[in-house]
N, C-alpha and C positions, 0 to 999 in steps of 0.2 A: 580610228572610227569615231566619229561623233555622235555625242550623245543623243540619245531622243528626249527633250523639254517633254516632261510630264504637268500639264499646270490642274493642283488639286483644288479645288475651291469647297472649303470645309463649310458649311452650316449648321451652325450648333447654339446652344444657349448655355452657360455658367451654372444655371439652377440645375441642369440635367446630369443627373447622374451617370445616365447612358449615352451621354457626349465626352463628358470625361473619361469613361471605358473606350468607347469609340476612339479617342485619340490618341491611348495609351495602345492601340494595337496596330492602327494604322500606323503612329511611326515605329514601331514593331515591325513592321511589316516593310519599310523602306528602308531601314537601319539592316534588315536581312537581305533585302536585296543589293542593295550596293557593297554591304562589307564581306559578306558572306558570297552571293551568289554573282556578286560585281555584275551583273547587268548595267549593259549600257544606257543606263536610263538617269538623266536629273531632275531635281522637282522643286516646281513652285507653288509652293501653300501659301492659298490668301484664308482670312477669313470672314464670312458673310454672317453677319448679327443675326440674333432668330428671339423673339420672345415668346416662352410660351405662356407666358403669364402677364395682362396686360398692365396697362401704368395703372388704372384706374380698378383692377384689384388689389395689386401689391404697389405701395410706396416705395419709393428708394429713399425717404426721407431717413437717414440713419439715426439724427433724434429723436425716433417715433421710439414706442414699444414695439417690439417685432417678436411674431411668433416662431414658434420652436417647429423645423420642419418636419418634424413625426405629426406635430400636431396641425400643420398646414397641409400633409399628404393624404392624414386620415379624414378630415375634413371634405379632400378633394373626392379622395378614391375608394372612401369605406374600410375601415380596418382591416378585413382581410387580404384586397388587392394590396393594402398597403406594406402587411408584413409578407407577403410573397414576394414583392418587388425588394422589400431591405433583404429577404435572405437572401433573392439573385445575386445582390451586390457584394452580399457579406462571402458569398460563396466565391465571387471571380478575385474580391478584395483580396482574400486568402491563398485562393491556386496563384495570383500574381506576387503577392508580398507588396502590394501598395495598399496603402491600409484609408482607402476611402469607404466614409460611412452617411448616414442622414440625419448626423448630429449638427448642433449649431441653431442658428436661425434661417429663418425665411430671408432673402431680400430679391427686390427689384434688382435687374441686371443691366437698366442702360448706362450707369455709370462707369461698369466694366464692359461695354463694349465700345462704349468712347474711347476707352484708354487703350484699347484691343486697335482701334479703326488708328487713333493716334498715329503707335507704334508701326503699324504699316505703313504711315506716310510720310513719317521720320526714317523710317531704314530696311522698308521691306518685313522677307520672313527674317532674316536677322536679328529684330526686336519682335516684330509681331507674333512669333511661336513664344520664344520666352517667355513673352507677357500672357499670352496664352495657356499656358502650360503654369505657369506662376497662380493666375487666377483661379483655374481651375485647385488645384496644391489648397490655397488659401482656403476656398468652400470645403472643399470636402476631403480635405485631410486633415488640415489646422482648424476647420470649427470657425471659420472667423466670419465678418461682416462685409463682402463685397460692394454692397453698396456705402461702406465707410471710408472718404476718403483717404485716412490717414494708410490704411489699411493695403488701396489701390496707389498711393503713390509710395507707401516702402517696396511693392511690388516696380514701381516705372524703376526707382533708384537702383535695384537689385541688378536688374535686365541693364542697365545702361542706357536707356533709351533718353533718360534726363534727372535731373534731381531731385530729391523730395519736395522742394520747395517749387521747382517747376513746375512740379505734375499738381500741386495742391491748386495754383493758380491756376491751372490748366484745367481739372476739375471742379472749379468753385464757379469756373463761365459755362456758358452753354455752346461753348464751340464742339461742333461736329454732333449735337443732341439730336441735329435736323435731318444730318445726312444720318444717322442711326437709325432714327424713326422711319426716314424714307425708301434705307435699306431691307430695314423687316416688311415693311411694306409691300416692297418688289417681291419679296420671299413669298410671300404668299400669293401675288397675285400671278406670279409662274406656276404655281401650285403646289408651293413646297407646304403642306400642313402639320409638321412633323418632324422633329430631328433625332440624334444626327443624321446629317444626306451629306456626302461626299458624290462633289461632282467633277466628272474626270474632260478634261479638253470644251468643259463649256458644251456637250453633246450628250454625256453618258450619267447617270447618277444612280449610286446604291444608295440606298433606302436603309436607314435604319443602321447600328450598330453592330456591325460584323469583324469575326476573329481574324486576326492576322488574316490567316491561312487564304481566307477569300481573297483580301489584297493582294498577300504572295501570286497566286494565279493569272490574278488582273493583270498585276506588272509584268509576269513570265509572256502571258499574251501581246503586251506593248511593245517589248523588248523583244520579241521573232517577229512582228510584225515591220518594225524597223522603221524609217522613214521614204515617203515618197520621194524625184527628185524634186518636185517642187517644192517641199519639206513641209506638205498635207499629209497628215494620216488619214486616210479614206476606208480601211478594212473594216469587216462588219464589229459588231460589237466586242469588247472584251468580256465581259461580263458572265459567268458562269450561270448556267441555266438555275440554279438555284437560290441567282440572290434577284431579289426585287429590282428589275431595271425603270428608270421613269427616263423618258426621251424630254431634255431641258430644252434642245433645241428647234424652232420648227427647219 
């Protein structure tokens, strides 16, 4: 039986705390299907850039002074939103054993999403998760400086995608700065105002940062739905009446 191509199309941003949760459950959530519940299902994760903070707020200039993001969140969202949101984190931080917090500094994220779009164009999800999943580790696990490139190319060198010395020259040009910009751009002007959004087949997108469990369901629906023989899925939505659907496609 062959399998059914699931293609996920992730939109997220580096800064977000809750894109990082988001992705630590979704592939949770594919790691149980395939190894555990072997559904006939494979998957292609691309990744789509998202800012939610613009250039002309935050610098990515990594020789500037950069503020501390307690003190960049309380700024944004008033102290109280702000320590609700750290103990949300601090809570799922702990039930998981992944120890991300809102320690560190502030920075811009197109320089990590240049190395993000890079990696996808050198080797697919093969580098582009890694680098992915690395970027993400570096914010908000290790404290570090994403917008630093020494920082994002020990990251490209890790992943294998190229060498430390590569990815610095590779960082220090403005290649792919344009197609980043143009890609947040598109993001919004579909009406994406908000991440993470996992969009599923380019038709379907959840909203927002959801547990495993919701994906588990989504993929259990993919997988009895099967393929047409044209090898269209056409069945009505997957999507469980509880999670926020947004229709990407007209």
């Amino acid at each position: 039986m062959t399998d059914r191509v699931v293609k996920l199309t992730i939109v997220n941003d580096f800064v977000c705390a809750n894109c990082c949760i988001g992705q630590h459950e979704l592939l949770s959530a594919i790691s149980y299907c395939k190894d555990t519940l072997r559904l006939p299902l494979s998957f292609e994760l691309e990744h789509m850039p998202f800012r939610l903070i613009s250039t002309a707020c935050l610098s990515d200039d990594s020789t500037k002074a950069k503020v501390a993001k307690s003190t960049f969140y309380e700024n944004r969202y008033g102290k109280e939103k702000f320590t609700n949101i750290e103990a949300a984190i601090s809570k799922w931080a702990k039930e998981k054993g992944i120890p991300i917090s809102l320690r560190g500094v502030m920075s811009q994220s197109t320089r990590a999403h240049r190395l993000a779009i890079k990696a996808g164009k050198i080797g697919g999800q093969k580098y582009q998760l890694p680098v992915l999943c690395g970027i993400f580790k570096a914010n908000l696990e290790d404290n570090k400086d994403i917008a630093d490139i020494n920082v994002l190319a020990e990251i490209a060198e890790s992943t294998g995608m190229m060498s430390k010395d590569e990815a610095i020259q590779f960082l220090h040009s403005d290649e792919l700065e344009q197609e980043v910009n143009d890609m947040c751009e598109n993001a919004r002007n579909i009406g994406i105002s908000g991440v993470p959004m996992t969009i599923i087949d380019g038709k379907w997108a959840i909203s927002g940062g959801q547990s495993s469990d919701v994906y588990v369901q989504v993929f259990k629906k993919l997988a009895a739905a099967g393929v047409s023989p044209n090898g269209v899925y056409a069945a009505p939505s997957p999507l469980p009446a509880s999670v926020v659907e947004t229709n990407i496609c007209a």
